[in-house]
C-alpha positions as CSV (number, residue, x, y, z in Angstrom):
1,X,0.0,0.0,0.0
2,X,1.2,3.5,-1.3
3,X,0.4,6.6,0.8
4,X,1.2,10.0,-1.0
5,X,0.7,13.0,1.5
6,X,2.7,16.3,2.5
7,X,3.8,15.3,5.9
8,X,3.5,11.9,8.1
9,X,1.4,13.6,10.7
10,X,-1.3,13.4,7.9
11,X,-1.6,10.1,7.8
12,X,-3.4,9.3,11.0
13,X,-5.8,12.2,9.9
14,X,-6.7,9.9,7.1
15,X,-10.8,9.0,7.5
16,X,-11.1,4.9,6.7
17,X,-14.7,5.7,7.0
18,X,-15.6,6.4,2.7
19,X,-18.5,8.7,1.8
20,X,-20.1,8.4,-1.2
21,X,-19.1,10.6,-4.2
22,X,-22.4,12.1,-4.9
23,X,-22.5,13.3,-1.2
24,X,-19.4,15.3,-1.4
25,X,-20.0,19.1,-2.6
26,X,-19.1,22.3,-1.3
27,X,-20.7,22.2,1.8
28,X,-18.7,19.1,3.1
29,X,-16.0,20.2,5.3
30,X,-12.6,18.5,4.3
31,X,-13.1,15.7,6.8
32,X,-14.3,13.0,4.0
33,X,-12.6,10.1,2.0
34,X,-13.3,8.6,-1.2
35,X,-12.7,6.0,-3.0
36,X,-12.1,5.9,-6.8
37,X,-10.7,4.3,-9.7
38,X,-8.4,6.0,-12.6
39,X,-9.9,6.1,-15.8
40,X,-7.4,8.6,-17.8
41,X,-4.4,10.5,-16.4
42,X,-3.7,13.0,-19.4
43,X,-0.9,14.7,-20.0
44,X,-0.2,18.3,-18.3
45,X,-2.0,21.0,-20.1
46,X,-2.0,24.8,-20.6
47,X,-4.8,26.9,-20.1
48,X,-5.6,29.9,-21.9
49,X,-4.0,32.3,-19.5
50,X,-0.8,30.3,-19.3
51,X,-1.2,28.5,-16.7
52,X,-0.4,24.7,-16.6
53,X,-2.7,21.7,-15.5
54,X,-3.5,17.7,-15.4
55,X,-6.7,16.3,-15.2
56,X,-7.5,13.6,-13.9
57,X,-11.1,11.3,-14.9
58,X,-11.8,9.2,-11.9
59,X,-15.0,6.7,-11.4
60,X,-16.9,5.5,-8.7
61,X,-18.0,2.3,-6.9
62,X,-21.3,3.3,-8.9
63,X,-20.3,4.6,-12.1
64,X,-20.0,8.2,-11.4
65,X,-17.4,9.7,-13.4
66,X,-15.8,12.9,-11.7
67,X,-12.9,14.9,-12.4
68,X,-10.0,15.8,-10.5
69,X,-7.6,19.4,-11.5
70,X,-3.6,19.2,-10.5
71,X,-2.2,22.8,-11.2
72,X,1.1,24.8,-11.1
73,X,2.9,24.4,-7.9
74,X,1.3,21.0,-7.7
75,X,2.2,19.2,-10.4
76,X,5.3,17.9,-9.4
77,X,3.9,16.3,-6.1
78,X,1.3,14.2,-8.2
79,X,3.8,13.8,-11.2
80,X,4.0,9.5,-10.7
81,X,1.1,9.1,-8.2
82,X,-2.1,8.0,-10.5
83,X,-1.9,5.3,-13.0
84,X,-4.6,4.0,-14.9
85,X,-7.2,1.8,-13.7
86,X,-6.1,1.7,-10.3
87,X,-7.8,2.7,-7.6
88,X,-7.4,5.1,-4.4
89,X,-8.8,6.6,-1.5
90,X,-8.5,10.4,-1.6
91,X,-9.3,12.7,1.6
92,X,-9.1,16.4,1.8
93,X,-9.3,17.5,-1.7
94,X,-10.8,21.2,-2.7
95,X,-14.6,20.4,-4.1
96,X,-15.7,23.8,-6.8
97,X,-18.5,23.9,-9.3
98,X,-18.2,22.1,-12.8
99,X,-18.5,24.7,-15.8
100,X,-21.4,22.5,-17.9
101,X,-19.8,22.8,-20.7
102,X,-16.6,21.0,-18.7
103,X,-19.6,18.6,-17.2
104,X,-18.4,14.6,-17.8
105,X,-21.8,13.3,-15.7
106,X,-24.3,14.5,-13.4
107,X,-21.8,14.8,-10.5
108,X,-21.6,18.8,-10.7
109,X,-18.3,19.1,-9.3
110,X,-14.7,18.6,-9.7
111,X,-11.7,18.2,-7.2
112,X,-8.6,20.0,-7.0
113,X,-5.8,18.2,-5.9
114,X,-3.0,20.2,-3.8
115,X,-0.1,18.9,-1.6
116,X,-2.6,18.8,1.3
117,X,-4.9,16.7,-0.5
118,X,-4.5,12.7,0.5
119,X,-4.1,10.0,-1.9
120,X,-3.6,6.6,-0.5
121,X,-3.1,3.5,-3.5
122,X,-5.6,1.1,-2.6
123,X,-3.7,-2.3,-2.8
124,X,-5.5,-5.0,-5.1
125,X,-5.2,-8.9,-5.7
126,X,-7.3,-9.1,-8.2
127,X,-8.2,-5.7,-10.6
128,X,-11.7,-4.0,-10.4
129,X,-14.1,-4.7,-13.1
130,X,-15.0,-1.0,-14.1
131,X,-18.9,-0.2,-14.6
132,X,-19.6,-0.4,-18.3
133,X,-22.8,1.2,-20.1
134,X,-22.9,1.8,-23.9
135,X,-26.3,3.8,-25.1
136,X,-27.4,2.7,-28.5
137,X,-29.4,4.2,-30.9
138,X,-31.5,1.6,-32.2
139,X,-31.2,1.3,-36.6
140,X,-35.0,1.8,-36.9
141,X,-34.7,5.6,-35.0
142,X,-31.2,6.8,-36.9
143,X,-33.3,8.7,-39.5
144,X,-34.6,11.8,-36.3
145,X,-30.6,12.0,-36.4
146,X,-30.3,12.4,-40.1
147,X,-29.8,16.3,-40.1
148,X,-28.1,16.8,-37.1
149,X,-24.6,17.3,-35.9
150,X,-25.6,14.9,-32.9
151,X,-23.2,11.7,-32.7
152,X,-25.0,8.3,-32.1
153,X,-23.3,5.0,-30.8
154,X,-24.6,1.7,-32.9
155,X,-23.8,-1.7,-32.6
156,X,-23.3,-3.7,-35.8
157,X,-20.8,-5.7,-38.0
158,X,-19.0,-4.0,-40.8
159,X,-19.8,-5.1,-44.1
160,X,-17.5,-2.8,-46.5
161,X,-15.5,0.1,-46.0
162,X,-15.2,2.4,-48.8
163,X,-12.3,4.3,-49.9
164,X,-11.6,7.4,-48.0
165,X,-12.7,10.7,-50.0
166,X,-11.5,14.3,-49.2
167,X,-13.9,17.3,-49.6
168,X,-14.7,21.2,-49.2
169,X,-12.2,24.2,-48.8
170,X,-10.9,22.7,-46.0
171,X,-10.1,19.3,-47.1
172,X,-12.2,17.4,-44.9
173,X,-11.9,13.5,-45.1
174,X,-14.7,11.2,-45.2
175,X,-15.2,7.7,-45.3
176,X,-18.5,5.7,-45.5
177,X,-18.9,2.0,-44.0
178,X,-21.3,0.0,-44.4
179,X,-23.1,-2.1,-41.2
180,X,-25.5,-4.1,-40.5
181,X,-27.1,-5.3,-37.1
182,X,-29.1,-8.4,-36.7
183,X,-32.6,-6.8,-38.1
């Protein structure tokens, strides 16, 4: 078991006792630990006013994907911390408000890691199965879609994939495939 905090002392702060993502907002006090799993870890970023950044996708027991912010001064102490699908109990992290158009599920907030926050490696014998839900659009209802910029997920075996064609003033490539499902 891996324990990543600022100072030993922290460690007997450490709550074993885990609350449930969706009860953690900005009216819990710091005194609450979680327990995720890594989904991505993407490279460090830089934000439109120069600043630099990580984040983080985590998921829940449940299936609540959340995201968790590393910035600056912080970077460094998370820099080999979080791989990918393992899992951890963090305590202590900053909860703010999602910006919607940020939003990656119904949980409205995001965490901000610092050096104060705790992040303990949850040790494993076996891995997690992560929760795993596709949405489909049924065949029969693609034609409401027809029109629209909106992107459907469909399930079906590739029959033929044509050759690739580029189009329009700015060279767009498109390719069409042909499916089928068992209908």
């Amino acid at each position: 078991m891996k324990l990543f905090m600022s100072s030993k002392s922290d460690k007997a702060k450490m709550s074993r006792q885990l609350t449930p993502v969706t009860q953690i907002d900005q009216t819990v006090q710091r005194r609450w630990t979680a327990a995720v799993q890594v989904l991505e870890c993407h490279h460090i970023l830089q934000s439109r006013n120069g600043s630099h950044y990580k984040r983080v996708l985590l998921i829940d027991s449940v299936g609540l994907i959340l995201t968790a912010l590393i910035f600056n001064d912080h970077l460094d102490h998370y820099a080999n911390i979080f791989r990918q699908y393992r899992r951890y109990r963090i305590s202590n992290a900053f909860v703010i408000s999602n910006d919607p158009k940020y939003a990656v599920s119904s949980y409205g907030y995001s965490w901000v890691l610092n050096n104060r926050t705790l992040v303990e490696e949850c040790p494993e014998h076996t891995p997690t199965i992560l929760p795993c839900k596709f949405d489909f659009t049924e065949f029969k209802n693609l034609y409401q879609y027809a029109e629209s910029e909106s992107l459907q997920n469909v399930r079906g075996i590739v029959v033929q994939c044509l050759p690739s064609l580029e189009q329009g003033v700015d060279l767009v490539t498109r390719r069409d495939i042909v499916i089928i499902n068992e209908e």
